[in-house]
SERO-4910 file (N, C-alpha, C, O; in steps of 0.05 Angstrom, whole numbers):
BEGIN
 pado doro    nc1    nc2    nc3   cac1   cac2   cac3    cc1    cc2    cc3    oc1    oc2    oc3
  Unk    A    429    169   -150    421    187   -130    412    172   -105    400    150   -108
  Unk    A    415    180    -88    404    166    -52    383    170    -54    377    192    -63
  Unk    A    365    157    -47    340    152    -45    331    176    -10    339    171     13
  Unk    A    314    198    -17    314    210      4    293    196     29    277    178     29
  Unk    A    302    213     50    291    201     77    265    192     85    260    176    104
  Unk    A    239    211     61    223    220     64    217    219     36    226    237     22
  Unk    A    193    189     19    190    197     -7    155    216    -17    132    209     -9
  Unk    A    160    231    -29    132    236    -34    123    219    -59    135    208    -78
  Unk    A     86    220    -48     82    209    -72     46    217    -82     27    219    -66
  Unk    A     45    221   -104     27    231   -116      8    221   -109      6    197   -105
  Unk    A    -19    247   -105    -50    231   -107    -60    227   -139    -58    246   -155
  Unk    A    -68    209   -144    -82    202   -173   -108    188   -179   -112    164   -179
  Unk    A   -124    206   -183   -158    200   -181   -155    169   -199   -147    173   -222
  Unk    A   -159    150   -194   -184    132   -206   -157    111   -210   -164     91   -222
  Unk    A   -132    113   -203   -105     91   -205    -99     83   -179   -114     77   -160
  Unk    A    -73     84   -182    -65     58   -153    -57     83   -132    -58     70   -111
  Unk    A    -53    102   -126    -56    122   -112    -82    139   -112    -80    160   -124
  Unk    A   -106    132   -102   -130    142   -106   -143    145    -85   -165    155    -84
  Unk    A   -126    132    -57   -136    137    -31   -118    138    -10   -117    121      9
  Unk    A   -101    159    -13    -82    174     -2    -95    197      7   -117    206      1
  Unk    A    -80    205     22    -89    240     27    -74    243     64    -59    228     75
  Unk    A    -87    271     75    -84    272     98   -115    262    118   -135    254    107
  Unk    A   -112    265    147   -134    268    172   -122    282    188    -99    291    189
  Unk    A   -137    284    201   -128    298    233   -102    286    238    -81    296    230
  Unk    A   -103    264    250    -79    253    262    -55    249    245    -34    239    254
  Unk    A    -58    258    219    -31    256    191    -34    254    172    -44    272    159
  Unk    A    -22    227    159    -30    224    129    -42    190    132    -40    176    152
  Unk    A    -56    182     99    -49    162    107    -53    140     74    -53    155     54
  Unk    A    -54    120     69    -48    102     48    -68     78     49    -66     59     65
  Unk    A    -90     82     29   -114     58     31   -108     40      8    -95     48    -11
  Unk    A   -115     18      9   -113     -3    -16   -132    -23    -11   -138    -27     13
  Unk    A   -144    -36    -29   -148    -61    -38   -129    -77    -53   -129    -76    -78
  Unk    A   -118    -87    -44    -95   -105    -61    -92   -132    -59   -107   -138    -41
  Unk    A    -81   -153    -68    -77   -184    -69    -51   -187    -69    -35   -171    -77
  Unk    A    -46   -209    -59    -21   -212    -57    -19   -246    -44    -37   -259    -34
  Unk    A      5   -252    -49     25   -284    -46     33   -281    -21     40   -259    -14
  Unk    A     34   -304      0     49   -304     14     75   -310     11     81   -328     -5
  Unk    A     99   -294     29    134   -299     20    132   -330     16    114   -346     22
  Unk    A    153   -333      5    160   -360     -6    140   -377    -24    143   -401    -29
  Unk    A    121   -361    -32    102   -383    -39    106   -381    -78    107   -361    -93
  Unk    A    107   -409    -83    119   -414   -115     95   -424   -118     80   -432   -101
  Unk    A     92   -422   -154     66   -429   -166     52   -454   -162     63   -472   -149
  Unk    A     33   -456   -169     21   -485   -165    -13   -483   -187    -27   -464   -195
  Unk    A    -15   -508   -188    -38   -508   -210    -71   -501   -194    -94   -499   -202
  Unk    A    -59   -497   -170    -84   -481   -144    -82   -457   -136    -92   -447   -117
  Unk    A    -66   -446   -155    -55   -412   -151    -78   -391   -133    -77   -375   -114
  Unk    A   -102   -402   -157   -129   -382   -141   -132   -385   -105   -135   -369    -86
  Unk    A   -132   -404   -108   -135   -406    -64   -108   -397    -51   -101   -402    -28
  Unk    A    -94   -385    -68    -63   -384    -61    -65   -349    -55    -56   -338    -36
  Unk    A    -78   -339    -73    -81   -308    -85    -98   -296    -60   -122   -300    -54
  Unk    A    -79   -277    -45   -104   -273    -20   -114   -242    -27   -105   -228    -45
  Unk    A   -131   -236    -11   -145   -206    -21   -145   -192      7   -157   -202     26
  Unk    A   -131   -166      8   -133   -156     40   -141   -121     34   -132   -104     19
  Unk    A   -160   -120     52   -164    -89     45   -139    -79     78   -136    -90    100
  Unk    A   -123    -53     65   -106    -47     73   -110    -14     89   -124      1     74
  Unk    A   -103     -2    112   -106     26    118    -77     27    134    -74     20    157
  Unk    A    -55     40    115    -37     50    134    -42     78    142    -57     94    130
  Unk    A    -26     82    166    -35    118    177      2    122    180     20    106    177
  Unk    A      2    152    188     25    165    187     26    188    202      4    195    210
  Unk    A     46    204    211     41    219    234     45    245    210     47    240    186
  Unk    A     44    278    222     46    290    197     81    290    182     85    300    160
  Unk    A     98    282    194    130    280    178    136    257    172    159    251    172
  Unk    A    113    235    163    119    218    152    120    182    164    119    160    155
  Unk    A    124    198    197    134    165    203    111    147    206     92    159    215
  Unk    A    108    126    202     83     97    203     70    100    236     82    103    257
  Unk    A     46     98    232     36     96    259     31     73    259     46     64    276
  Unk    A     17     52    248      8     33    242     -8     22    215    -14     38    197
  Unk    A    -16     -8    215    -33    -14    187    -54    -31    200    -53    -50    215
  Unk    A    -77    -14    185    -99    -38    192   -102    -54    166   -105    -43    145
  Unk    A   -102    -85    169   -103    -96    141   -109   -124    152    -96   -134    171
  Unk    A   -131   -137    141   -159   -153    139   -156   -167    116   -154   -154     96
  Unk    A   -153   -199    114   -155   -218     98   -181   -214     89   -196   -208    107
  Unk    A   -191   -217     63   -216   -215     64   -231   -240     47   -255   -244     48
  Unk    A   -211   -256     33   -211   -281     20   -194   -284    -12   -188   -264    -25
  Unk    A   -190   -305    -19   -179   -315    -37   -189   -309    -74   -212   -304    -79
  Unk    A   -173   -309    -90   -175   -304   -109   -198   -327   -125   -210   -319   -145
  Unk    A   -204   -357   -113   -227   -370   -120   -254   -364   -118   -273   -376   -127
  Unk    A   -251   -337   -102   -277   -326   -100   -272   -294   -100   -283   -280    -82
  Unk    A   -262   -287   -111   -250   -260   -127   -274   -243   -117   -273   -230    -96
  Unk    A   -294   -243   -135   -315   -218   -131   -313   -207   -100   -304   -187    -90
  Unk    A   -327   -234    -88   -337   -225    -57   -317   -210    -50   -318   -186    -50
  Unk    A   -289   -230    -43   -267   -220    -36   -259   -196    -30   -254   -186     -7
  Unk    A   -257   -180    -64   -262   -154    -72   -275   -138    -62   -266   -119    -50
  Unk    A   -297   -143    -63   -320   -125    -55   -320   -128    -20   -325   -108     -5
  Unk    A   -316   -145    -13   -314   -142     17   -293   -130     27   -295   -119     49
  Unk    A   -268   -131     12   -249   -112     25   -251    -76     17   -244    -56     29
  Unk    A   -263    -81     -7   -265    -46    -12   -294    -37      9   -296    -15     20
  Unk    A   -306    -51     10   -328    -42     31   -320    -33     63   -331    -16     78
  Unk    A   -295    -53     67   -279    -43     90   -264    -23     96   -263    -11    118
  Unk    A   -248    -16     74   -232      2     71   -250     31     67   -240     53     72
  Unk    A   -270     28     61   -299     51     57   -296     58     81   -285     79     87
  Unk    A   -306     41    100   -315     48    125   -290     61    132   -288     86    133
  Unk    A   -267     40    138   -240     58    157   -236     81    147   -230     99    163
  Unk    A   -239     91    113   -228    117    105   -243    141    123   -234    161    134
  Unk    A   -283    124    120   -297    144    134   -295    152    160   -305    173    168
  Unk    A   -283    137    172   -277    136    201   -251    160    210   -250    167    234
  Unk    A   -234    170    192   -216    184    191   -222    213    195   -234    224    176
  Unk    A   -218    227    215   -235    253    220   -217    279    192   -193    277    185
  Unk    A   -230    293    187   -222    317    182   -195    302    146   -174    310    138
  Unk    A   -213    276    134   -203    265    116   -197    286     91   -209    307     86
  Unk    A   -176    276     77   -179    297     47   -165    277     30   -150    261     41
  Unk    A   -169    276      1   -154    268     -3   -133    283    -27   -142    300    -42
  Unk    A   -108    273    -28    -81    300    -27    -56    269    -37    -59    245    -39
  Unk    A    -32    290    -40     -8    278    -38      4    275    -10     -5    288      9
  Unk    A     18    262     -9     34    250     18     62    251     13     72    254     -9
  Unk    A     76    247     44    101    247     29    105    225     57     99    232     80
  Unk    A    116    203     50    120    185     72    155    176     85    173    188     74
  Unk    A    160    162    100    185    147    106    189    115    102    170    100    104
  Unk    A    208    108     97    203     72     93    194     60    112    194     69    135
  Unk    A    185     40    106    175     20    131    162    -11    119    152    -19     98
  Unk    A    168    -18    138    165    -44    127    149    -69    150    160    -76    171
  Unk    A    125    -79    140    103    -88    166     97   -125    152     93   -131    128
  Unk    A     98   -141    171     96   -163    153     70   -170    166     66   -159    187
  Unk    A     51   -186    157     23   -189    166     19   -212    142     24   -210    118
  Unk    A      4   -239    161     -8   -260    146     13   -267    123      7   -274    100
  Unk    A     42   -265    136     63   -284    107     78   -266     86     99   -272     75
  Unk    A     59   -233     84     61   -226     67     72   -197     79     62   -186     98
  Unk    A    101   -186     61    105   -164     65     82   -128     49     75   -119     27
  Unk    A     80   -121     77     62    -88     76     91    -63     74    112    -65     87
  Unk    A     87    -46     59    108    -26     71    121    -13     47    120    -23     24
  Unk    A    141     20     56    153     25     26    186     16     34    203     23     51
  Unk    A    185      0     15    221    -18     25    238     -5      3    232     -5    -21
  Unk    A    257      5     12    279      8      0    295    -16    -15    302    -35     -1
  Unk    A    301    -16    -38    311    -37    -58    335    -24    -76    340      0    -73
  Unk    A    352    -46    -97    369    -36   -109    358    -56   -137    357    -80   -132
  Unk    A    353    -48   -159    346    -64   -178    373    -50   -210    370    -27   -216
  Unk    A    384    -60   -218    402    -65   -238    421    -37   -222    430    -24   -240
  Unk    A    426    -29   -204    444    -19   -191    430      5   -180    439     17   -161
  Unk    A    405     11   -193    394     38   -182    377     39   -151    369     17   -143
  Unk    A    373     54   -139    372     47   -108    332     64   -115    326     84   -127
  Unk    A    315     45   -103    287     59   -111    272     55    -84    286     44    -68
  Unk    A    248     61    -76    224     60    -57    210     43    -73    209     47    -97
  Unk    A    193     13    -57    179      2    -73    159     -7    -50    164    -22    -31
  Unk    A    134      6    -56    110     -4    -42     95    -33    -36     79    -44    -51
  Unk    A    100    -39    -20     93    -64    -22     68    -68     -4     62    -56     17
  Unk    A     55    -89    -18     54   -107    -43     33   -107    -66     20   -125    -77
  Unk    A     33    -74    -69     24    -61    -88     37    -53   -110     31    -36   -126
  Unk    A     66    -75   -110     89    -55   -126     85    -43   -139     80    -49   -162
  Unk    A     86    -10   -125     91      9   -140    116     23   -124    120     27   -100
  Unk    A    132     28   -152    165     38   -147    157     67   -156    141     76   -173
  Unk    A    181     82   -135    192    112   -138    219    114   -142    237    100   -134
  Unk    A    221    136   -157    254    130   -170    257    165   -165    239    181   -161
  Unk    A    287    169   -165    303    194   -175    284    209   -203    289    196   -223
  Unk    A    263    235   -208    272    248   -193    261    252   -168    268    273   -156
  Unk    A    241    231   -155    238    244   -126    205    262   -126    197    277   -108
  Unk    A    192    254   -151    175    283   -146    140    267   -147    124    280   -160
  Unk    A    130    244   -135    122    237   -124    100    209   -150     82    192   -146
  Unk    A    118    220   -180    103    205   -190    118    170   -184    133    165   -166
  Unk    A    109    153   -203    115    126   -201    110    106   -222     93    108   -240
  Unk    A    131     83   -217    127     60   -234    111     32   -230    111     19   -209
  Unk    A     97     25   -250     78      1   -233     88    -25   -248     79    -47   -242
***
């Protein structure tokens, strides 16, 4: 099946979709997540390698990307702070969002590269099937389309 124009995707209290929803100005997509920069292969220093970014994309209301706000916040050698400093950020920007809820969404692909590392929902083809994969939160959406997902 073609992957449609426009994927939805579920709100889910207390998992990797847990700060989604709409605002005034649309929809939009919060994370704390970690992630590699492209090209980067293992090494026995992996932890200073492992970065931590709290993430706020926004969306207009039919889906298209307005922008991402997304903040290095530090490395996996110091995990806690890291952590905690990016969810503390992402606190604030959610609060900052007028007329916030949080809800399902239904977004368009896009794809934003920031600090090395790809942001965005990219369209992919994995053992022939064509899917939406969030990045670099991978989480994939597949056929049927109805907003749940694979992690």
């Amino acid at each position: 099946m073609t992957v449609p124009g426009i994927i939805p995707i579920m709100y889910e209290p207390g998992y990797h979709t847990d700060t989604i929803g709409h605002w005034a100005g649309g929809q939009f997509f919060g994370s704390v997540i970690s992630a590699f920069r492209e090209g980067y292969t293992a090494t026995d220093d992996w932890l200073s390698h492992k970065r931590w970014y709290a993430v706020l994309h926004t969306f207009d209301t039919t889906g298209h990307h307005l922008g991402s706000r997304i903040e290095h916040t530090g490395t996996d050698d110091h995990h806690r702070a890291a952590v905690d400093d990016a969810q503390a950020r992402l606190d604030r920007w959610l609060d900052e969002l007028p007329a916030r809820r949080l809800d399902d969404i239904a977004i368009r692909p896009f794809r934003h590269l920031h600090d090395g590392v790809v942001f965005g929902l990219v369209i992919e083809t994995f053992e022939g099937e064509d899917h939406a994969e969030f990045y670099p939160n991978r989480i994939g959406f597949y056929d049927p389309w109805d907003g749940s997902y694979d992690t």
